[in-house]
DRENLO-188440 format. One record per residue: x, y, z of N, C-alpha, C in turn. Coordinates in steps of 0.001 Angstrom, whole numbers, plus 524288, in hexadecimal, padded with zeros to 5 digits. Layout:
# DRENLO-188440
XYZXYZXYZ;...
***
This chain:
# DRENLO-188440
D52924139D78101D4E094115377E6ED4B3D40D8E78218;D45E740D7C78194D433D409A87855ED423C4067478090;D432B400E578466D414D3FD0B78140D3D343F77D7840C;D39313F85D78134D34533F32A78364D34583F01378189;D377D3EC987840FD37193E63378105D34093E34A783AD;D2F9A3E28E78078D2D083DC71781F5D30523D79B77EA2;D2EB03D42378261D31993CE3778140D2C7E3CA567823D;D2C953C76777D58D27EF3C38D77CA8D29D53BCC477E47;D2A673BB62782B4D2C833B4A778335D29203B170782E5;D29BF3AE7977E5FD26983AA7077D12D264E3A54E77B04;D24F83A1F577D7FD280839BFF77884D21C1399BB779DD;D21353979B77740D1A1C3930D77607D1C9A38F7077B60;D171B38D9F77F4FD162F38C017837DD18FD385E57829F;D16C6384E077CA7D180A37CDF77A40D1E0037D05779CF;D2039382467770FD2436382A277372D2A9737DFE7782B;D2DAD37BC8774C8D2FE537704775CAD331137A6377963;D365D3799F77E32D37EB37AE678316D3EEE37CD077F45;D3F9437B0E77C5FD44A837CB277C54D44DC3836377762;D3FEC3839D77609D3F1738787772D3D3E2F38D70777C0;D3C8F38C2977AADD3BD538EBD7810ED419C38FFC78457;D437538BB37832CD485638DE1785E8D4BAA391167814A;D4C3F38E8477CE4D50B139295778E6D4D2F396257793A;D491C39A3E77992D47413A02A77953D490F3A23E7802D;D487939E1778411D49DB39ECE787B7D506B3A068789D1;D528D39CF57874FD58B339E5D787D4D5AD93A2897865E;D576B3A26E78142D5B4A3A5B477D29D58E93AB9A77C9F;D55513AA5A77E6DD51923B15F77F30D4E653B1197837C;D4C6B3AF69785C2D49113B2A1789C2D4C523B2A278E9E;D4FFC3B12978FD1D53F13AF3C7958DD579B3B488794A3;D58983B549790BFD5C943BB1778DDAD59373C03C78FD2;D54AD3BFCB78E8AD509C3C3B878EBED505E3C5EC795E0;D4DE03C050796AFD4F993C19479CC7D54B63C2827A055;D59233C02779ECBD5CD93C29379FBBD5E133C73D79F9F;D5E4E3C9E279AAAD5D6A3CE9B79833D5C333D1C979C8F;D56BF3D17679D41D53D43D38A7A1ACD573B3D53F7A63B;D57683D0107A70BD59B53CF887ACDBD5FFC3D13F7ADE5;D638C3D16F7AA5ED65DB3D52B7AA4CD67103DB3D7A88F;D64943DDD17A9D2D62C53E4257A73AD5FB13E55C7AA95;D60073E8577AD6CD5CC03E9EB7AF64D59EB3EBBE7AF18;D5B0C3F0917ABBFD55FB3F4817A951D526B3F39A7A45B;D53A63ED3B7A2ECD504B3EA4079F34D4AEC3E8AD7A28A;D46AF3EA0579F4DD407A3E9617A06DD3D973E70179E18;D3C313E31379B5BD39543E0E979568D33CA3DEFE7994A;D30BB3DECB793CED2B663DE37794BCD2BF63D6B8790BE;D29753D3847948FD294B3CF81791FFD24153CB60792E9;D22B93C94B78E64D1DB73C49E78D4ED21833BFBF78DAD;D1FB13BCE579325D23B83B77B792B3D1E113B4337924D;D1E013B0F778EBCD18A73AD6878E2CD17B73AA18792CD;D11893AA09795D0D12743A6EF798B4D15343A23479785;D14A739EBF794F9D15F53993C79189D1AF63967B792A6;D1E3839C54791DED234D39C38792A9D268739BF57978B;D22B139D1179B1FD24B539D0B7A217D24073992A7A15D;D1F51395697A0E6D1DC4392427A1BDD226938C9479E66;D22DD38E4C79A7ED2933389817979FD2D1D38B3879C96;D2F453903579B82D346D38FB179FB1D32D138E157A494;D2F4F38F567A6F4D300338AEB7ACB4D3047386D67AC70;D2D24384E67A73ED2F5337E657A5C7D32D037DBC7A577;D36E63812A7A138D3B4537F5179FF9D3FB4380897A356;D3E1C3838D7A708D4415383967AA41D44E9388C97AB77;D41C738C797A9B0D4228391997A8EBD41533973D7AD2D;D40AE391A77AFFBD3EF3396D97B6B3D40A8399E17B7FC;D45FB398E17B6F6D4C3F39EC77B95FD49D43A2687B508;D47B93A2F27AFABD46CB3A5677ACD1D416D3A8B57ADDE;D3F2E3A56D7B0F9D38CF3A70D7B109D39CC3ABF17B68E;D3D3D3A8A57BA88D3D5E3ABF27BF65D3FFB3B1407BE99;D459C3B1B47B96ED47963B6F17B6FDD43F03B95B7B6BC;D3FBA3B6F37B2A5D3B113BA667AFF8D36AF3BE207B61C;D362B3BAB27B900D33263BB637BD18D35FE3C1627C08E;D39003BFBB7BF23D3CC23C50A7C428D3DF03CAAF7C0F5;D3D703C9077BB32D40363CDD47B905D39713D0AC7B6C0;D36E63CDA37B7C5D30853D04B7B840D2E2F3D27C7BC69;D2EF23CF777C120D2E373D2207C645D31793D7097C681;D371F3D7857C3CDD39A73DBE77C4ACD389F3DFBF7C0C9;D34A03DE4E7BD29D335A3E36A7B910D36073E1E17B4A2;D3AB83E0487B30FD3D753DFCC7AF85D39F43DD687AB30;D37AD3DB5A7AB8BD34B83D7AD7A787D2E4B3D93E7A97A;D2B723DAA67A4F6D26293D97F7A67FD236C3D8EF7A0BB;D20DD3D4567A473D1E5B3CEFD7A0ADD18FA3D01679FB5;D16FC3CC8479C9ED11623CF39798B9D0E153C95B79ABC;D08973CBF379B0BD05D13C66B79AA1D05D93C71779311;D04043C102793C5D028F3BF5378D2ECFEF33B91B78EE2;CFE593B74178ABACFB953B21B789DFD00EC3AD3178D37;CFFAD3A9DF78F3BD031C3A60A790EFD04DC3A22878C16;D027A3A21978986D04A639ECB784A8D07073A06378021;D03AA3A5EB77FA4D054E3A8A3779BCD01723A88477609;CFC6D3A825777BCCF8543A618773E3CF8043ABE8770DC;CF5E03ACC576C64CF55B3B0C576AF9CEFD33B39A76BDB;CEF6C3B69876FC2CEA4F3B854771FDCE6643BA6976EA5;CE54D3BBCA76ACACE1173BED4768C6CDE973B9EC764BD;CE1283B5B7765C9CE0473B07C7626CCDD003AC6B765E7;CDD2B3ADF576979CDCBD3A9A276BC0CD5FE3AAEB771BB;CD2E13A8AD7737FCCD823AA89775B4CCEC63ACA477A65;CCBB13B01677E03CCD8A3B50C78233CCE7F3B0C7786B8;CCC7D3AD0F78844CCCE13A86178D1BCD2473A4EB78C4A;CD5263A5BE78867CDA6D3A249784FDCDD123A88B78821;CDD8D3ABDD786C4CE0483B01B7854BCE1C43B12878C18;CDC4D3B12778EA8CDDD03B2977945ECE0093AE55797A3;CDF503A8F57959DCE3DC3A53C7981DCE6C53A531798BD;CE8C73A64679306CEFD13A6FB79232CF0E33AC5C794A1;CEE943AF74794FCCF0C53B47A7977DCF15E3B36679E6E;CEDFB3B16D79F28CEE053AF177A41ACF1BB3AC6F7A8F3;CF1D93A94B7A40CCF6B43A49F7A4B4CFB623A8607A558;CFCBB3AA6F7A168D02713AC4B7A14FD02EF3AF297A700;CFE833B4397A726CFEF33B6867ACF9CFF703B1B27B21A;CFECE3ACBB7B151CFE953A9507B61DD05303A7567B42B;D06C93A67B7B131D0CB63A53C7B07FD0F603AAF17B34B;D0D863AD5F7B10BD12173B2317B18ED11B23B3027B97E;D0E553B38C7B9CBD0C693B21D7C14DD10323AE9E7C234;D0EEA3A94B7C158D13493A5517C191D19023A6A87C307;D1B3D3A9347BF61D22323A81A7BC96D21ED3AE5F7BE6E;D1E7C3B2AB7BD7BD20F23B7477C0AED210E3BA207C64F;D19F53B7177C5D9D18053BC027CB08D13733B9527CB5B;D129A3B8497CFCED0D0F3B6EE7D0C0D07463BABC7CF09;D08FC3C0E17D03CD05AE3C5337CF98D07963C8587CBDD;D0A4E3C5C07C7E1D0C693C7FE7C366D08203C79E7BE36;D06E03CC837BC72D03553CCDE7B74ED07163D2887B4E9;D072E3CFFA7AF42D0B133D3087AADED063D3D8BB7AB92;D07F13DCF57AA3FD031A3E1667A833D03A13E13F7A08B;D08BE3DFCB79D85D06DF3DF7E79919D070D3D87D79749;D05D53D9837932FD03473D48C79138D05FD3D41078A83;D057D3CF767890AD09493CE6E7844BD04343CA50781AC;D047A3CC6277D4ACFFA03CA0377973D03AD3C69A7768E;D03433C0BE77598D06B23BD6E7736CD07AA3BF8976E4D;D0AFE3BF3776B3AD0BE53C15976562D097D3C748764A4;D07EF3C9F776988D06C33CD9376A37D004A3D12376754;CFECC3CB9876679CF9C13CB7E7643CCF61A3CD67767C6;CF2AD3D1EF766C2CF0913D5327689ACEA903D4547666E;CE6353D436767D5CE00B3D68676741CDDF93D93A76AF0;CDA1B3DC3576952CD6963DE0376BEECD4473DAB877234;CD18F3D4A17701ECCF7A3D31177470CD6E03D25E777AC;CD9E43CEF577710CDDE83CFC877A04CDEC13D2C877E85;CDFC13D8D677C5ECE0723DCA577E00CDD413DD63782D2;CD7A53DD8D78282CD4F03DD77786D3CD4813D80878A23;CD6003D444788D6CD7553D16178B81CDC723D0FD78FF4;CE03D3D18278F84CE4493D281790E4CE5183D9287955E;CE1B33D94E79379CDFAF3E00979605CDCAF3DECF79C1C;CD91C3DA0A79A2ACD52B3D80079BEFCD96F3D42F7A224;CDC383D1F67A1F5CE0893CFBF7A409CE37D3D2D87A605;CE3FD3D8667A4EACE7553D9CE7AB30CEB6A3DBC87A71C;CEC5E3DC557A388CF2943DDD47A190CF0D83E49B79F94;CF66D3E76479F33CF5CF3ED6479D74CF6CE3EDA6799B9;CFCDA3EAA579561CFCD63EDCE791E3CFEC63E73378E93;CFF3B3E827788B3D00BF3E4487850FD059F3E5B578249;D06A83E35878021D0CD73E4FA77B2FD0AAF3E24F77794;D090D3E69B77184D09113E4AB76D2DD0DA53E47076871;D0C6B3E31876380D0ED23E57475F3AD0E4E3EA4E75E3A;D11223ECC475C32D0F443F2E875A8BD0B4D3F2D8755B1;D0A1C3EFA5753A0D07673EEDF74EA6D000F3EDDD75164;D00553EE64757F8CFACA3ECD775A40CFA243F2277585A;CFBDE3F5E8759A3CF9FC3FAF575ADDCF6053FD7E7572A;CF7503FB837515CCF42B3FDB674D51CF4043FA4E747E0;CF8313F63474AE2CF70D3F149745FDCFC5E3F38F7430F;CFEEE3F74B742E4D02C03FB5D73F4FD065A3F9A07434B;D0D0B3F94273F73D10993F90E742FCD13F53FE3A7424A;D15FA401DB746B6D1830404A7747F7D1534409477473E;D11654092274AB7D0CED40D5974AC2D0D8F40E89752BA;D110E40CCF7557FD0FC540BE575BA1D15C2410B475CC4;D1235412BF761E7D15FA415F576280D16624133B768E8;D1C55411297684AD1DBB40E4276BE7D1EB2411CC771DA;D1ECA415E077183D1F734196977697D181141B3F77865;D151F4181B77637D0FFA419C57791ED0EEB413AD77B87;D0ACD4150B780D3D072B41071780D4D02CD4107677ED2;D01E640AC877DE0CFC3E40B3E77AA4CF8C64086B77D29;CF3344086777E27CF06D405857803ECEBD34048E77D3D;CEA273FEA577F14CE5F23FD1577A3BCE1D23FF7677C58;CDE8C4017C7781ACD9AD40251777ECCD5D73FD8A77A83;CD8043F96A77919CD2B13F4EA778E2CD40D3F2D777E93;CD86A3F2B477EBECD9E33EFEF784E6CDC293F3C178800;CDBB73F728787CBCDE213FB4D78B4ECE48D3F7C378ECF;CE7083F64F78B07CEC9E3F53178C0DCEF533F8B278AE1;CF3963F80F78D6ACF7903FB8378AE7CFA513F7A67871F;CFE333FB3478286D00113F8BB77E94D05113F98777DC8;D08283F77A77DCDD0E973F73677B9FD0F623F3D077537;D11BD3F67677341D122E3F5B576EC2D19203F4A776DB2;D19653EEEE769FFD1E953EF5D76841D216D3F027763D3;D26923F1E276414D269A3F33475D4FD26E33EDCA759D1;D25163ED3175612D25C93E8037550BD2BEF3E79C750BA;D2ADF3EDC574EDDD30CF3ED3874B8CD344D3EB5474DE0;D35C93EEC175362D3A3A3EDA27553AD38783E89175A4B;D34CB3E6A375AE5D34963E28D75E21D37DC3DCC4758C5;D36B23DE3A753E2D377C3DACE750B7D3D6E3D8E474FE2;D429D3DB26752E7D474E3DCC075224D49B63D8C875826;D4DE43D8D375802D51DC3D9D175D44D51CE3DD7476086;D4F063DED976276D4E623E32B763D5D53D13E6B97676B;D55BA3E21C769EDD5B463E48376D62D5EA23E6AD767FB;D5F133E43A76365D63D83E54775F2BD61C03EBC775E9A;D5CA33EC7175D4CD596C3F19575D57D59713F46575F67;D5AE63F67276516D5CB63F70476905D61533F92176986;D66323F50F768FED6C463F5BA767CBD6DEB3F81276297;D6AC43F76675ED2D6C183FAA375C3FD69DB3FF30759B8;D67904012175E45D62EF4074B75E3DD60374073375A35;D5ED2403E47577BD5AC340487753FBD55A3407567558F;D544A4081D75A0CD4EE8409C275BEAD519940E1A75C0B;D4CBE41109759EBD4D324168375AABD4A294191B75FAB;D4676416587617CD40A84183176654D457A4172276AF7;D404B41A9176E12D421041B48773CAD3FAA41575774C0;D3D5341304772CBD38BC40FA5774C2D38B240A6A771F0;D39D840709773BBD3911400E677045D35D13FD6777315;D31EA3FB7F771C6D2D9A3F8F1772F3D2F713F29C77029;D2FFB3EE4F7716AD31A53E9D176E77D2D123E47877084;D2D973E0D776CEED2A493DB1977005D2BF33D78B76C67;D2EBD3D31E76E7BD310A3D07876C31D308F3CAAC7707A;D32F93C69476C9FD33633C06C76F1BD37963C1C6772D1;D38C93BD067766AD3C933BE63779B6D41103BC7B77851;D3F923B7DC77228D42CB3B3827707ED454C3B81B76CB2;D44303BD4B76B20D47F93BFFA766DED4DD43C10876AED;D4DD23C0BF771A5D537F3C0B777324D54353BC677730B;D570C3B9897708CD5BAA3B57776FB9D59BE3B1BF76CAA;D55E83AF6776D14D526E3AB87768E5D52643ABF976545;D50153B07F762BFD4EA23B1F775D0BD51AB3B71675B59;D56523B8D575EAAD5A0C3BD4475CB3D60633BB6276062;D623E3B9D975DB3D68F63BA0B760BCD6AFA3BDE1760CB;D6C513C0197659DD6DB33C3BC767A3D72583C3AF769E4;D776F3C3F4765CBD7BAD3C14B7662ED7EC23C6B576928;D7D223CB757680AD807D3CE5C76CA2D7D993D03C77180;D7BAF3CD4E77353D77373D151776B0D748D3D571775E6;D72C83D65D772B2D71313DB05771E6D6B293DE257769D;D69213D9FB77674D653A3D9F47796DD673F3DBA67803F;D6B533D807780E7D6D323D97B786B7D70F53DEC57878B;D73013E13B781D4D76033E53178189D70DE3EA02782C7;D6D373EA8F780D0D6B993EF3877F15D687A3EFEF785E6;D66173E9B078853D61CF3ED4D78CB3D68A73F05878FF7;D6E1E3EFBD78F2AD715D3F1CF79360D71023F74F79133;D6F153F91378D5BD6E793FF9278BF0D6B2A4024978FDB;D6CF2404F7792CCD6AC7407C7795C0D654D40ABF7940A;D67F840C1F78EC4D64394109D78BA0D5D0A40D08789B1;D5EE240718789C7D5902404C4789D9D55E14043478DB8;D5144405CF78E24D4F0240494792C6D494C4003E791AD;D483B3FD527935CD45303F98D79356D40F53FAE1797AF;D3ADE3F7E979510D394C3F89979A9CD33FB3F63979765;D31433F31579C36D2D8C3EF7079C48D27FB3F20E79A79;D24A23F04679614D1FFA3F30979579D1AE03F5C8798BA;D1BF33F19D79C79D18173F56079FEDD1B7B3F9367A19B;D20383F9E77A21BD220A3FFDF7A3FBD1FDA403697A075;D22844019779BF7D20C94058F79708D1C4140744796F2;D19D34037A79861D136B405C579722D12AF40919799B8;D154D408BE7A02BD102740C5A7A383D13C9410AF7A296;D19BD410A27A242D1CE7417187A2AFD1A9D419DD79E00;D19014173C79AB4D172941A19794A9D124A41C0279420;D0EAC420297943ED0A0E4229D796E1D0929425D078F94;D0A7A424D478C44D07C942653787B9D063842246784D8;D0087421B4783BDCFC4E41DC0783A6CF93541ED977F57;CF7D341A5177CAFCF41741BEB77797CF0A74180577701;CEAC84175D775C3CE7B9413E1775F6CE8354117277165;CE7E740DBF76F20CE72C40C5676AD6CE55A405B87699F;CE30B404C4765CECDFD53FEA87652DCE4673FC1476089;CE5233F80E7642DCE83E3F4B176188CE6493F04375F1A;CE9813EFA375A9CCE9093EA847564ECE9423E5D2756A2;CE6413E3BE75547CE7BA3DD477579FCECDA3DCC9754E7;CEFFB3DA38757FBCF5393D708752DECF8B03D62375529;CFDFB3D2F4755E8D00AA3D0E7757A1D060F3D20A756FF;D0A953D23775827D0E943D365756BBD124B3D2AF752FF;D0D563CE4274FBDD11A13CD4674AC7D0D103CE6774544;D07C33D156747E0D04783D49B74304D072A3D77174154;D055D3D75873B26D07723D9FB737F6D02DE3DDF7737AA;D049B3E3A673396CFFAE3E6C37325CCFC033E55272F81;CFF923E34672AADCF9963DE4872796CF6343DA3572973;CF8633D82072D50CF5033D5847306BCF0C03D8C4733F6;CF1D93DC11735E3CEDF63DEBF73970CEB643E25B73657;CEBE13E3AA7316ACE9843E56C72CE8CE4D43E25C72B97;CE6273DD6F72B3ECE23E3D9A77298FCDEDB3D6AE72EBC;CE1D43D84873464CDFA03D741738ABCDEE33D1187386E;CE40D3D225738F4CE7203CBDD73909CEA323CC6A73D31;CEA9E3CDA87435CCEF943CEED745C4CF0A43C8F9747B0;CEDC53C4D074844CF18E3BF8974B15CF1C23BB31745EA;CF3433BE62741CECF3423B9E273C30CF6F13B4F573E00;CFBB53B835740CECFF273B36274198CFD553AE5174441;CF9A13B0FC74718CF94E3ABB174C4DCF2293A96D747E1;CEF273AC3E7450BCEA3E3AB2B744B8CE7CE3ACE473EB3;CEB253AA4573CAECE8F03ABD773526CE53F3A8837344A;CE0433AC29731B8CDC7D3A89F72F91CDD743A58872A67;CE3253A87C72944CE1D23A49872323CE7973A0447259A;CE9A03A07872921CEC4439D3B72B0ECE93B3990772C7E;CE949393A0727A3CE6DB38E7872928CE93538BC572FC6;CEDA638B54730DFCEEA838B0A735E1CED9C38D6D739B9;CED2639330739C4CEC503967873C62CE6BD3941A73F3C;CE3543931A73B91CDD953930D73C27CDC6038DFE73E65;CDF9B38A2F73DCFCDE1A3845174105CE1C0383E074588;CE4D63887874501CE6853888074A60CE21C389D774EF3;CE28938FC474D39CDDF2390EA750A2CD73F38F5A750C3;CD73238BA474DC7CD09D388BE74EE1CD304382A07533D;CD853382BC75350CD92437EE87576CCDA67381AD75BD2;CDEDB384A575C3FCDD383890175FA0CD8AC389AC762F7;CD53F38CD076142CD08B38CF1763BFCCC23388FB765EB;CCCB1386257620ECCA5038050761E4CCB5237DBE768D9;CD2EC37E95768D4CD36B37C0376DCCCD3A8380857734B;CD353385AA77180CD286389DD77659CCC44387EF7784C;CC8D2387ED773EECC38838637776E9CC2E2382C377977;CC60937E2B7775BCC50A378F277A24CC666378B977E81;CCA6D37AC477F82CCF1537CDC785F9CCB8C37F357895F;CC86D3849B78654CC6223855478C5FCC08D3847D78A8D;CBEAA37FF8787E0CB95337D147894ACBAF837A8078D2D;CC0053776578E8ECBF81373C779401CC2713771879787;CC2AF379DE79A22CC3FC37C4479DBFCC5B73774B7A2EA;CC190374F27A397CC2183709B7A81FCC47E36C447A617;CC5A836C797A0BDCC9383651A79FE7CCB0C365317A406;CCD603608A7A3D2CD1CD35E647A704CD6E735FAC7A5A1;CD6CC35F687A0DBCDCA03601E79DDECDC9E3672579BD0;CDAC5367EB79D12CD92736F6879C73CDE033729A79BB1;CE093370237A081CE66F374C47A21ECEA7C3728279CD8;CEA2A36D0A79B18CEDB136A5B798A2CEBAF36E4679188;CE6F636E537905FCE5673702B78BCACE70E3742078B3F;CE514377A178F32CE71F37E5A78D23CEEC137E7678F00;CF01937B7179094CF5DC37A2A78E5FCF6A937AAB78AA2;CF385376397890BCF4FF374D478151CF39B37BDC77F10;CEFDE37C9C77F0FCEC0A382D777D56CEFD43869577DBB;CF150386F278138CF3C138B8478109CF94238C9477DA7;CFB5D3869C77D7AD017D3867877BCBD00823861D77547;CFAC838391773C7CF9253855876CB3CF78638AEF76B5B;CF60738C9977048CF39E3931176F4ACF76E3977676C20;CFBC53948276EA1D0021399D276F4AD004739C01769B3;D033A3A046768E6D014E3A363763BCD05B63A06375E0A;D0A8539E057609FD0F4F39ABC75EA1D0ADE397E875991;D0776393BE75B93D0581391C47595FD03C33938D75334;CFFA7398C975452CFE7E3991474EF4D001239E1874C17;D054739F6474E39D097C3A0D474C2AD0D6539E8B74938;D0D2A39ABD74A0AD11263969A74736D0E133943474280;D0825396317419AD060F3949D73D47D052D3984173A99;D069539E3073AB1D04C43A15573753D091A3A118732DA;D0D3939F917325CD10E839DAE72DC1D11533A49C72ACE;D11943A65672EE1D14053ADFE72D53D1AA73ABB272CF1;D1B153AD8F728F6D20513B0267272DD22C43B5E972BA5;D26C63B44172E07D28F33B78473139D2EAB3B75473013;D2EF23BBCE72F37D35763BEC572CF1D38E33BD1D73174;D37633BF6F7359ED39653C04E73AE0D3A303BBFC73CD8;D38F43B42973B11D39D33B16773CB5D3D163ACA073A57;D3B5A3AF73734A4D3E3A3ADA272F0CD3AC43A7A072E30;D37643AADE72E6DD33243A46E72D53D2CBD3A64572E5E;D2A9C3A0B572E4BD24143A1CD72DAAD22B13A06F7334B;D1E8A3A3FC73608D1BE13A02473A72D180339B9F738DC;D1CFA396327395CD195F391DA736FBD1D5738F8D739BE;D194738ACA73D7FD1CE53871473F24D18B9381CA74237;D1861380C573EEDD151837BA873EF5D16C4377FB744C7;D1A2B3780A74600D1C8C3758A74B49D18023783674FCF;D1A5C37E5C74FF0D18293802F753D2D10FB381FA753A4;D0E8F3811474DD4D07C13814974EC5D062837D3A7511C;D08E53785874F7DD0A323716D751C5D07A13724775775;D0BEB3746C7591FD0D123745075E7AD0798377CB7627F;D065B37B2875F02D028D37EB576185CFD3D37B4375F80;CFC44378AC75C4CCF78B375C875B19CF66D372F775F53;CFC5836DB975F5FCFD5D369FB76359CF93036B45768C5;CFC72370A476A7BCF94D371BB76F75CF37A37258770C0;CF17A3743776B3CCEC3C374F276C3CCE8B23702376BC5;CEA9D36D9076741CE7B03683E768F9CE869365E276CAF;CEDD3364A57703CCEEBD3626477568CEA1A366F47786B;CE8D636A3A778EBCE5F936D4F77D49CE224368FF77B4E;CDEA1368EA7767ECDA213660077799CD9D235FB377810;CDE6935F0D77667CE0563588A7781BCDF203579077E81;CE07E35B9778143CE0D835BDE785FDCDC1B35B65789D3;CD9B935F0F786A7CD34C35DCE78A91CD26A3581278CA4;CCF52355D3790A1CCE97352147919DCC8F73511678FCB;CC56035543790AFCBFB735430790A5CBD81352CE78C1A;CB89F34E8778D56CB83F34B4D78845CB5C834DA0783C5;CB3E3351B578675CAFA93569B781D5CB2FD357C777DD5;CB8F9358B577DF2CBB5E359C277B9ACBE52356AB775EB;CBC943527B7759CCBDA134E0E77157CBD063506576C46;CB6843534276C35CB60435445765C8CBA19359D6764E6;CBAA135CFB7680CCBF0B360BC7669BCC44035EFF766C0;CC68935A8976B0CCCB38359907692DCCA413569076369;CC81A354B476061CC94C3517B75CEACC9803565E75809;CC3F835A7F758C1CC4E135F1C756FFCC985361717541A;CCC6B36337758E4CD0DF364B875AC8CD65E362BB75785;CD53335CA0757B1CD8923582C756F8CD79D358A175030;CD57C35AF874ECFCD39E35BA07481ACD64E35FC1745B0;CD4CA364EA7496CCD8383698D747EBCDCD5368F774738;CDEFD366FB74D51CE1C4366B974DD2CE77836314748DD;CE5F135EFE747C1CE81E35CA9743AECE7AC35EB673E7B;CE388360CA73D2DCE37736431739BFCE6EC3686E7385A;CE82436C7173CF0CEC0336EB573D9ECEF9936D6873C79;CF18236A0A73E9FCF83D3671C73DA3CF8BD3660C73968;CF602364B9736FDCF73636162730E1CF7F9366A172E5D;CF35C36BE872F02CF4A836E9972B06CFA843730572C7A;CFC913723373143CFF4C376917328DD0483371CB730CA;D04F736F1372EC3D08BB36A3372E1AD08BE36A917289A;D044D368F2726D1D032036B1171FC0D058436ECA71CA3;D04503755A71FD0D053137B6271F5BD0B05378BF7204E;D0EBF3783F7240DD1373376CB72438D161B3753371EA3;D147D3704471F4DD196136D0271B87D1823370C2716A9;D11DE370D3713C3D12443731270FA0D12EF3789270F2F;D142637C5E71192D1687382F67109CD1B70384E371380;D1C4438186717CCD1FAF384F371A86D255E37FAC71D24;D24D037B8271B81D28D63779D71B85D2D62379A3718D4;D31F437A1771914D36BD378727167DD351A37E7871280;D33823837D71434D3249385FA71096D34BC38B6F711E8;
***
């Protein structure tokens, strides 16, 4: 059986240093190990820029230089994406090509000086139209969606074709989301798959973080001879049956009723979500203000702040969805806190004096916000 595992590594740029190392210890150091012992193991992986950028802080270099060698040697090949995680089809085309930017100048950094990924990783795997040609527009060949892009329908993708977009003339890889939704090694070991073919995309935190993996199972199955692994751009180019087709906006955790109602980023952007909506009028509020001063003084210090409120964590943690799979609601008043925090520090930051009546602006929303995402707290979802 061939099997394509993408691996998604990711922790928020702010998120507290010891939350970085437990995903680090306990799953992504396994992952690479993994790797690095097996030989005939190949994975395709999205490491956030963000995240090079914590572990060299934190100590993490022997980890970064693993990563560096087992990419130069093929074993691993890495995706551009956004450097922060912002959620792209949310956010204006001059925001979108920064962060894409950036990450390609990290990944230069920590891999290769003349190193550029050929596929690309859409954060939460949120997909549009303008996107698409954007990213097209930048130099990359192919993307990895949900299988639910393809027609908005889940289990309509026939995982042994390639597909290429109509609108962006990319190529397309598609994952299963059933079985991306699982353990996938237990799936594996115990032949549940019936296909020649398993297509998967998953966190990197489901090895050891968020699944204990008390017999190895994961390190038992790559020693099966009979699995063979192998990196998406292989797949792509050895695989020469091709189908055009126009894909759906929607993200990897759209549902069909949602893209029914052409709702695909409800999570990150509900209109009847009262938070949702003063998020993003501060949001935007402070993307304009950022690049009205281009020349501050304090410029580099703002889009610091900008980028680390952008990330998609933020207004995810306010859509207060009920998730089976986590045994709770995405609601967490700590972490919208934290993503607000930053955006007003970006406009705290400016120096120039033009800027007074929007910070005070700003300084309105902004408190506004807090009170009501503090309010929504105690009274629905406290002690409940």
């Amino acid at each position: 059986m061939q099997w394509i595992n993408f691996l998604h590594l990711y922790q928020p740029a702010n998120t507290d240093a010891h939350i970085i190392k437990e995903a680090t210890d306990e799953s992504y150091t396994r992952i690479i190990r993994a790797i690095e012992e097996h030989d005939n193991v190949k994975f395709t992986m999205n490491i956030q820029g963000c995240l090079f950028l914590r572990w060299d802080e934190l100590g993490y270099s022997w980890l970064i230089e693993k990563i560096a060698r087992l990419v130069n040697s093929g074993k691993i090949d890495l995706t551009g994406t956004a450097a922060y995680h912002a959620l792209l089809p949310l956010i204006p085309e001059i925001e979108i090509e920064k962060q894409i930017k950036e990450h390609e100048e990290i990944l230069q950094k920590y891999i290769g000086k003349d190193y550029k990924p050929k596929g690309f990783f859409l954060p939460e795997m949120a997909y549009s139209k303008k996107i698409g040609k954007i990213i097209k527009k930048l130099g990359y060949e192919w993307i990895i969606l949900d299988e639910i892009a393809m027609n908005g329908k889940l289990n309509q993708v026939d995982f042994t074709k390639n597909y290429i977009d109509k609108n962006s003339k990319l190529k397309v890889i598609f994952r299963s989301r059933e079985k991306s939704l699982n353990y996938i090694p237990d799936l594996i070991d115990k032949q549940l798959i019936n296909d020649n073919l398993l297509i998967t995309a998953t966190d990197g935190e489901l090895y050891g973080l968020r699944h204990i993996d008390h017999t190895a199972v994961f390190e038992k199955i790559l020693k099966d001879k009979k699995l063979e692994t192998k990196t998406i751009s292989k797949f792509l180019n050895e695989n020469h049956v091709t189908e055009k087709i126009d894909l759906v906006d929607s993200s990897w955790e759209s549902t069909e009723k949602e893209l029914e109602k052409n709702q695909p980023f409800i999570l990150w952007k509900n209109k009847k979500n009262k938070i949702h909506n003063q998020l993003w009028d501060l949001a935007n509020l402070t993307i304009e203000t950022i690049n009205k001063y281009p020349n501050d003084s304090n410029h580099t210090w703002a889009r610091w702040h900008l980028v680390r409120g952008l990330a998609s964590c933020t207004f995810w943690w306010a859509a207060a969805r009920d998730f089976k799979l986590f045994s709770g609601i995405s609601w967490n008043p700590d972490q919208i806190e934290r993503g607000i925090n930053e955006l007003i520090r970006a406009i705290r930051s400016l120096e120039d004096v033009t800027t007074r009546e929007t910070k005070i602006k700003a300084e309105k929303m902004y408190i506004k916000l807090k009170q009501n995402i503090w309010t929504k707290h105690w009274k629905y979802y406290w002690k409940k």
